[in-house]
C-alpha positions as CSV (number, residue, x, y, z in Angstrom):
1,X,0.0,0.0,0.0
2,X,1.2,3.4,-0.7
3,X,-0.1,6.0,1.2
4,X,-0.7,9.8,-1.0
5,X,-2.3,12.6,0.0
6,X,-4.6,13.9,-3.8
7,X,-6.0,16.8,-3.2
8,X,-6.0,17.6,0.2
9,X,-7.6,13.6,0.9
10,X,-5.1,11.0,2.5
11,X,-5.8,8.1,0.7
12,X,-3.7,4.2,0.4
13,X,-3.5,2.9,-3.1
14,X,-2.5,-0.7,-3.8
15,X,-0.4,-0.8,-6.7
16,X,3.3,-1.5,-7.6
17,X,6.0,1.4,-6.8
18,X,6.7,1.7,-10.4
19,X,3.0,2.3,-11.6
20,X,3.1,6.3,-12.9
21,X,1.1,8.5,-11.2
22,X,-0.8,9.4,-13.8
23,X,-2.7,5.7,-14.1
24,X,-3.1,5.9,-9.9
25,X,-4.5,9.1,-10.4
26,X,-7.0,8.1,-13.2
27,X,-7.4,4.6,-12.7
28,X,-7.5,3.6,-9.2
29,X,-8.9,7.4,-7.9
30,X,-11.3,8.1,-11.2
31,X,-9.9,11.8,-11.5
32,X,-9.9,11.9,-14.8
33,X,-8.9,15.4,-15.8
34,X,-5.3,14.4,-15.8
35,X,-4.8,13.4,-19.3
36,X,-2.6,11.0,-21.0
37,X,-0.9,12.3,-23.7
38,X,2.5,11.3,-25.0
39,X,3.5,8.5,-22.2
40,X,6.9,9.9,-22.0
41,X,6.7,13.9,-20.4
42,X,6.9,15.6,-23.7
43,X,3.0,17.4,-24.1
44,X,2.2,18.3,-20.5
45,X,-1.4,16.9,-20.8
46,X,-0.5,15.0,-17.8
47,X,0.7,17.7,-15.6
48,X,-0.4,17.8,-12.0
49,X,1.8,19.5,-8.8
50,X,3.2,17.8,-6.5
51,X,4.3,19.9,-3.4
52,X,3.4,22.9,-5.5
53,X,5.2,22.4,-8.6
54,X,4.1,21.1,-11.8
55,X,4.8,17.6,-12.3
56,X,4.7,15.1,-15.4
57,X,2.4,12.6,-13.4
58,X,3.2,9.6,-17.0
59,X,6.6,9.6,-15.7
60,X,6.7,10.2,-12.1
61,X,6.2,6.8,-10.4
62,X,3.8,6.8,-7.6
63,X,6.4,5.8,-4.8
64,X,8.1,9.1,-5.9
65,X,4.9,10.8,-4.1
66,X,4.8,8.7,-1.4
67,X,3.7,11.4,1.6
68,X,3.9,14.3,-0.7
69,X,1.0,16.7,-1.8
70,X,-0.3,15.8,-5.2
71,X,-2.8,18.4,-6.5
72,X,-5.0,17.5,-9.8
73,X,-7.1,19.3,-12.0
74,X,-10.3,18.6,-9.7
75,X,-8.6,19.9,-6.9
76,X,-6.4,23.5,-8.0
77,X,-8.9,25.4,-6.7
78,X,-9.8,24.5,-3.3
79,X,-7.2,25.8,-0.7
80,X,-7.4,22.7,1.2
81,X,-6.8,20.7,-1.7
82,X,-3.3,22.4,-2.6
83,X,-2.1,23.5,1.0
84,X,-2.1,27.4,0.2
85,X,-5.0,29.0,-1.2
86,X,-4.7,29.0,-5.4
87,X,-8.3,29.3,-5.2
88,X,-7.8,33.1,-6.6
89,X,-5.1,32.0,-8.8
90,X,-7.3,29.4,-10.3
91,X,-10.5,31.3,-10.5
92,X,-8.4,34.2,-12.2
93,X,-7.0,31.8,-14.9
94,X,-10.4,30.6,-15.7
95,X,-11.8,33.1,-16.4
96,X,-8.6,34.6,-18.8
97,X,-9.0,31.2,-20.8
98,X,-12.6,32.1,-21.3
99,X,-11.8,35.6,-22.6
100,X,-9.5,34.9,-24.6
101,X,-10.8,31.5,-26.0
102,X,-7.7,29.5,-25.5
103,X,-9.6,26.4,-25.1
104,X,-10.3,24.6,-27.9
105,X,-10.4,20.9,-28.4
106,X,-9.7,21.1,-24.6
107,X,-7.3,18.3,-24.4
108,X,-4.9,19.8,-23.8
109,X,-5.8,22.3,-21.1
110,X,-6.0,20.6,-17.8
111,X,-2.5,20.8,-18.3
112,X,-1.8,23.7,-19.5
113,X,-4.4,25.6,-16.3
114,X,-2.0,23.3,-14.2
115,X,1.3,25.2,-15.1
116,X,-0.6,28.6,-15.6
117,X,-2.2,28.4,-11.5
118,X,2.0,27.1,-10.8
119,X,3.9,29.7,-12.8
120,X,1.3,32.8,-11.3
121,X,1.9,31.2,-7.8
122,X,5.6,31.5,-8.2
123,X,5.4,34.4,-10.1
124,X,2.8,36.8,-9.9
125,X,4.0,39.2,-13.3
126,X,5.8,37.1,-15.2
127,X,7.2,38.2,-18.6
128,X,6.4,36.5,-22.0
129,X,10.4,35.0,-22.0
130,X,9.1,33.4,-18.8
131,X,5.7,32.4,-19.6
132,X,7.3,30.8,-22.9
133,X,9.6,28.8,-20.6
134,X,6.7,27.7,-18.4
135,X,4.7,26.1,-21.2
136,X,7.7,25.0,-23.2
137,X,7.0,21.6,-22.4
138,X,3.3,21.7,-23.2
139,X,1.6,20.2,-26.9
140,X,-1.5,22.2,-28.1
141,X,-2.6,21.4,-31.3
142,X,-4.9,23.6,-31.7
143,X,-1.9,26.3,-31.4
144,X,-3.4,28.6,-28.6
145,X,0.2,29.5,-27.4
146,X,-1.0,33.8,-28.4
147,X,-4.0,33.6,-26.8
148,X,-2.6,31.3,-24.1
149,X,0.0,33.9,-23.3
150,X,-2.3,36.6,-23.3
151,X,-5.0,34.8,-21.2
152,X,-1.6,34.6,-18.2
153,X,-1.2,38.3,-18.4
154,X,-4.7,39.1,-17.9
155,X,-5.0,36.2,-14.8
156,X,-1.7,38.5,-13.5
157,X,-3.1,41.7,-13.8
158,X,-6.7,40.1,-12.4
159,X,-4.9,39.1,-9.6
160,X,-3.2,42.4,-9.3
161,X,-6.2,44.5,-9.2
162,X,-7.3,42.5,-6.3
């Protein structure tokens, strides 16, 4: 048994060390917002944080997160969920994905909000070199990248104006 902590919920999974996170998390917890996308950390679909920080979850073997805080999709926004309150964070990226459209096919996105809620967390005003950076490792598609790095600005400057 290996004993995680998803979303703010202690729970014991019964799988071997080696199973990736991203199968636990879908399979054996049915959260399925975390997407599978390229098996091997190079689209992002998969991307939850662990301890804060956005984390491949195809790659990352569930004994790797043994005790740590593993935050999904489902669970960004609640402050109990991720141990410091991205509820704001969350909320403000939401609604900059809905201005400016950067969903499309979706796929994609759980991801991408992922890595948008961690890079605004670490860095409130980020620059478009750093945004760039953030979602370097992230596959779209649908090539919302523009609109994707517009939608962080406005979440920033939402988040300013609070």
């Amino acid at each position: 048994m290996i004993a995680l902590r998803v979303n703010g919920e202690l729970m014991e999974v019964d799988v071997p060390p080696e199973t990736p996170l991203l199968w636990v998390v879908r399979e054996q917890l049915a959260l399925t917002g975390t997407k599978f996308g390229c098996g091997a950390a190079l689209c992002g679909a998969c991307t939850v944080h662990v301890d804060g920080a956005p984390v491949r979850s195809c790659v990352t073997p569930v004994s790797a997160v043994s005790g740590r805080a593993v935050t999904t999709i489902e669970g960004v926004a609640r402050a109990e969920a991720t141990g410091k309150d991205t509820s704001a964070i969350a909320k403000a990226v939401q609604d900059a994905w809905v201005a400016h459209g950067v969903a499309q096919c979706g796929y994609c996105q759980p991801g991408m909000v992922m890595t948008a809620v961690a890079l605004l967390a670490a860095n409130p005003r980020p620059a478009d070199a750093e945004i760039d950076t953030a979602f370097s490792g992230h596959l779209c598609r649908c090539g919302s990248y523009q609109r994707l790095r517009a939608a962080v600005h406005d979440a920033a400057r939402a988040l300013d104006a609070r």
